[in-house]
Every structure is written in structure tokens, then in C-alpha cells.
N, C-alpha and C positions, 0 to 999 in steps of 0.2 A: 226491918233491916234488909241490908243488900247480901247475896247470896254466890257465891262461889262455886262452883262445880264442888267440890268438895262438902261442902257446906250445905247444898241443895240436894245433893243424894242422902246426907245422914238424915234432912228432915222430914222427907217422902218414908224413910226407915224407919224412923220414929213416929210417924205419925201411921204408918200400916198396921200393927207396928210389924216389924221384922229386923233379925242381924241386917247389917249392911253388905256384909259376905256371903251373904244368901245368894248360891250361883244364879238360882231360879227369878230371882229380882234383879241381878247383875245382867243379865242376859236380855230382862225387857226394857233396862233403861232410855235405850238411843229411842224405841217405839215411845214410850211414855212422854221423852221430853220431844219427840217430834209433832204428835198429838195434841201437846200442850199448845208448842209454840205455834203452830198452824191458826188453833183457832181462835187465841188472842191476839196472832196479827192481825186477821181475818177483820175481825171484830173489831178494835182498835186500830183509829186510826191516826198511829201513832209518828208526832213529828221526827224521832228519831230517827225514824226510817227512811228518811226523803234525804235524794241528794242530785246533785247538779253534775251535769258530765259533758265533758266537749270535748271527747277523743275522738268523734266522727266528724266524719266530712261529706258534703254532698258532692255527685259524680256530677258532671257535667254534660249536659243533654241526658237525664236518667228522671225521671219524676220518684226512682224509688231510695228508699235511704232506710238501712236495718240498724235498731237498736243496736247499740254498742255500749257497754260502763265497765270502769276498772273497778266500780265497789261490787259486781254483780249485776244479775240477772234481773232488769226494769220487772215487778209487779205488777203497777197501774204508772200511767204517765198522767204528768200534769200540763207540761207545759213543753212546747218546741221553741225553740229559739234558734234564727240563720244570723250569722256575726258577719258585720260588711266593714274593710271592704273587703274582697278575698285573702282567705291564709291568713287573716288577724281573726281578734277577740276584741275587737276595738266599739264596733255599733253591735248594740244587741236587738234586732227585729223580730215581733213576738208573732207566731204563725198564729191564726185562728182555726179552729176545728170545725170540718165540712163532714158529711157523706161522701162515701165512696163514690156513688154517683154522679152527686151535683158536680165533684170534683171529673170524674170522667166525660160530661155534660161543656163541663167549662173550660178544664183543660186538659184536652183529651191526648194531647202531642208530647212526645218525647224529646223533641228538638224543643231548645230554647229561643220563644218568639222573637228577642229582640239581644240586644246587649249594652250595656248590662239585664241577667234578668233574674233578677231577686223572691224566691216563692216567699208568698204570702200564705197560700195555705195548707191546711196539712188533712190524709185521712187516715183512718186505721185500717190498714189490709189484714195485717193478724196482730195478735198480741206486742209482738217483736220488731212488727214491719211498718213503713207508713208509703203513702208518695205524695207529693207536695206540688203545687202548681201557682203559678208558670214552670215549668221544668228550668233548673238553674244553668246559665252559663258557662258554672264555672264551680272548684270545688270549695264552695263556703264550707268555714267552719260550723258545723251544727252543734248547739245545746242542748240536752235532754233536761228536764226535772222530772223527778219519779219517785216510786217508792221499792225499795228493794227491801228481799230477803238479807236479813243479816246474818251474819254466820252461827248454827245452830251453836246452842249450851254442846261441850263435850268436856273430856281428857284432856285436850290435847288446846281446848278454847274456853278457857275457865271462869270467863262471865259474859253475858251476852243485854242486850239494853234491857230485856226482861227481868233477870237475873238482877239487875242495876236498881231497879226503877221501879218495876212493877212485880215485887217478892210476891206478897200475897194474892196477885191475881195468879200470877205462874203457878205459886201450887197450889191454889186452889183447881184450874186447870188441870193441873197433872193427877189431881188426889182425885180429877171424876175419872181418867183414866185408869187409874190405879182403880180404883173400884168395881171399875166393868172387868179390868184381868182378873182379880179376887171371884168374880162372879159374885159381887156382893149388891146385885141388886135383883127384885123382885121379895118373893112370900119363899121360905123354906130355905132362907141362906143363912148363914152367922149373922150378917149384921145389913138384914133388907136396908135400911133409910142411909147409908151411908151416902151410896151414888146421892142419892135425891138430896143428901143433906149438903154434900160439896157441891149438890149442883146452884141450889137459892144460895150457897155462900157464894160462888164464883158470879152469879148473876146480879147480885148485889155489889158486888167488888168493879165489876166489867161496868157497870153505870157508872160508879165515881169517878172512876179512869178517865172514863170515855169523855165526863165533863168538865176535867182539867187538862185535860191533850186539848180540848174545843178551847178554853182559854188561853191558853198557849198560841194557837192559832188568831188568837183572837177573832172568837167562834160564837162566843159568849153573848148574853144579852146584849142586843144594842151592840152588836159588833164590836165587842171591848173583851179586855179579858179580867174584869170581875168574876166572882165567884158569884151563879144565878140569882137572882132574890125575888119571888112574888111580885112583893110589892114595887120593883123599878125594872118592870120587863117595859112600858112605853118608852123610847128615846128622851134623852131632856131637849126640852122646844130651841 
């Protein structure tokens, strides 16, 4: 079942167990479900997450262009996309991904060599940043595809795609958090095997996921999105 903020704090309660007014619980929540959600993005690569953005624009005579998104702060990028002709969304031209250097090698100039002049490719200076070559003309509109942070479980933001989507990995997650706060792992605790026991549940959980997000993408055997089988992992002829 899908989970609420409300609904996701009783069952962390219930399952510790502990009141839910426990200030001592109330106080580690935000760390718990940060914990959580970190490491099944992390891990999960989840289509939810991706999204498309073309609020930037490239300078003209600049090879450099900084991530920009109104859903948040880009994760990992997938794809650059320069829209032609300028100040439209009309042609979408798909940049190819270089080195920093080959790019520095080939095109090393800040002026744009010709006009029109439409970059073709793209490199990654920092996580946020890129510059693209030939240096552009002129300010095209740029695309981003990526993956971002979605807005953490809280009070005030009462389900999140985890929360939605993926209940039982979230708290399986949060319950090996919860465990390590308990100091419930090792010899000489209440309940040694707990950590270790949420942890093969979560690790069991995290595979299923992970191979129905791959279908979805159609990721899946033979680039389809069947659910895997042995016996039809060869393509049909």
C-alpha cells in the first residue's frame, strides 16, 4: 500500500515499536527519512525522477551554459538538447558527450566561428556546469534531461514517489536506519539481527524494484519491457 506522511510515521512506530509521540523518535524523523530516501534514489534508478527542462538559454560567443530546472537541482544529466532556430522550441539538436579536453583541443574559442553556429557538443566541467562547442551565435534555447531530487517525505509534503510507489522498499530503508539509532546491531544489544534482518529485506526488495524501473524503461531482456525469463533472454531472430 501507498503511504502518507502520516501513515509512514505510525508504521516506523509500530514496527520499532514505540508511541508515535515519542519526542525521542519525533526529533530523529527528518534524519531517518533523509537516510532512507538518499539511498534508494541512489540505488534506484528510478523513472520518476527524470525530467525535461528548457528554461536556459545559451550566451552567445560563451562555450559555458550552467544547469538551470524549475523542478530542482539536475542529479545526473542525460541528455543536452540546443532548440534551432533561435528563441524557439521548434528543432530539437541532440548534443553528444566529449571530454573536457577533446572539447578544449577542437574547440578551443569563445567566439563563434561562423553564423549561424549551432554547438554540437557538449562537456561536463562540474556537476552543474557544461560548455558546448562550436561556441554558439546566438542565445538558443537549451534542454536539459536529468534526474533530480524530488521533494523530501515531510509535514508540510505528505507523499513523496517513494512513499507512492515504493512503500516497502522506503521502509524497509528507514527500519535499517532506525536500527543503527536503536544501537540495535552487533552481540550484547536487545535485538542484534534486527539491522542485519532489514538489511536482506531491503536488499531483496531493492532488486525487484530495480528490475521493474529497467522495464519501464524498457531495459528489460531483449530491450523490451517483459518481466525477465531464463529461458527468452536470446532476441527472437
Amino acid at each position: 500500500m501507498s503511504y502518507n506522511y502520516t501513515q509512514y510515521i505510525a508504521t516506523i512506530a509500530n514496527l520499532m515499536p514505540t508511541p508515535v509521540t515519542d519526542p525521542n523518535y519525533q526529533a530523529i524523523i527528518p534524519n531517518m527519512i533523509d537516510d532512507a530516501e538518499q539511498r534508494v534514489y541512489r540505488e534506484l534508478d528510478i523513472l520518476n525522477t527524470v525530467v525535461r527542462d528548457s528554461s536556459g538559454s545559451l550566451t552567445a560567443n560563451s562555450r559555458t551554459f550552467n544547469l538551470t530546472s524549475a523542478q530542482g537541482r539536475f542529479v545526473v544529466t542525460n541528455n543536452f538538447n540546443v532548440f534551432t532556430p533561435v528563441n524557439t522550441t521548434t528543432n530539437r539538436n541532440q548534443l553528444v558527450p566529449v571530454t573536457r579536453d577533446w572539447m578544449d583541443a577542437i574547440w578551443p574559442n569563445e567566439a563563434a566561428p561562423s553564423t549561424p553556429s549551432v554547438p554540437q557538443y557538449y562537456a561536463m566541467i562540474t556537476d552543474q556546469q557544461i560548455i558546448v562547442g562550436p561556441a554558439p551565435d546566438a542565445t538558443y534555447t537549451m534542454e536539459i534531461v536529468g534526474t533530480i531530487r524530488p521533494t523530501p517525505l515531510s509535514a508540510s509534503n505528505l507523499t513523496s514517489p517513494l512513499s507512492l510507489y515504493f512503500p516497502d522498499v522506503f521502509i524497509a530503508a528507514s527500519m535499517i536506519f532506525i536500527a543503527g539509532w536503536m544501537k540495535n546491531f552487533g552481540q550484547g544489544v536487545d535485538d542484534p539481527q534486527a539491522g542485519v534482518n532489514w538489511e536482506s529485506h531491503y536488499k531483496n526488495l531493492i532488486q525487484s524494484a530495480a528490475t521493474e524501473e529497467a522495464r519501464k524503461r524498457y531495459m528489460s531482456n531483449a530491450w523490451t519491457s517483459m518481466q525477465p525469463m531464463p529461458l527468452a533472454t536470446p532476441p527472437r531472430a
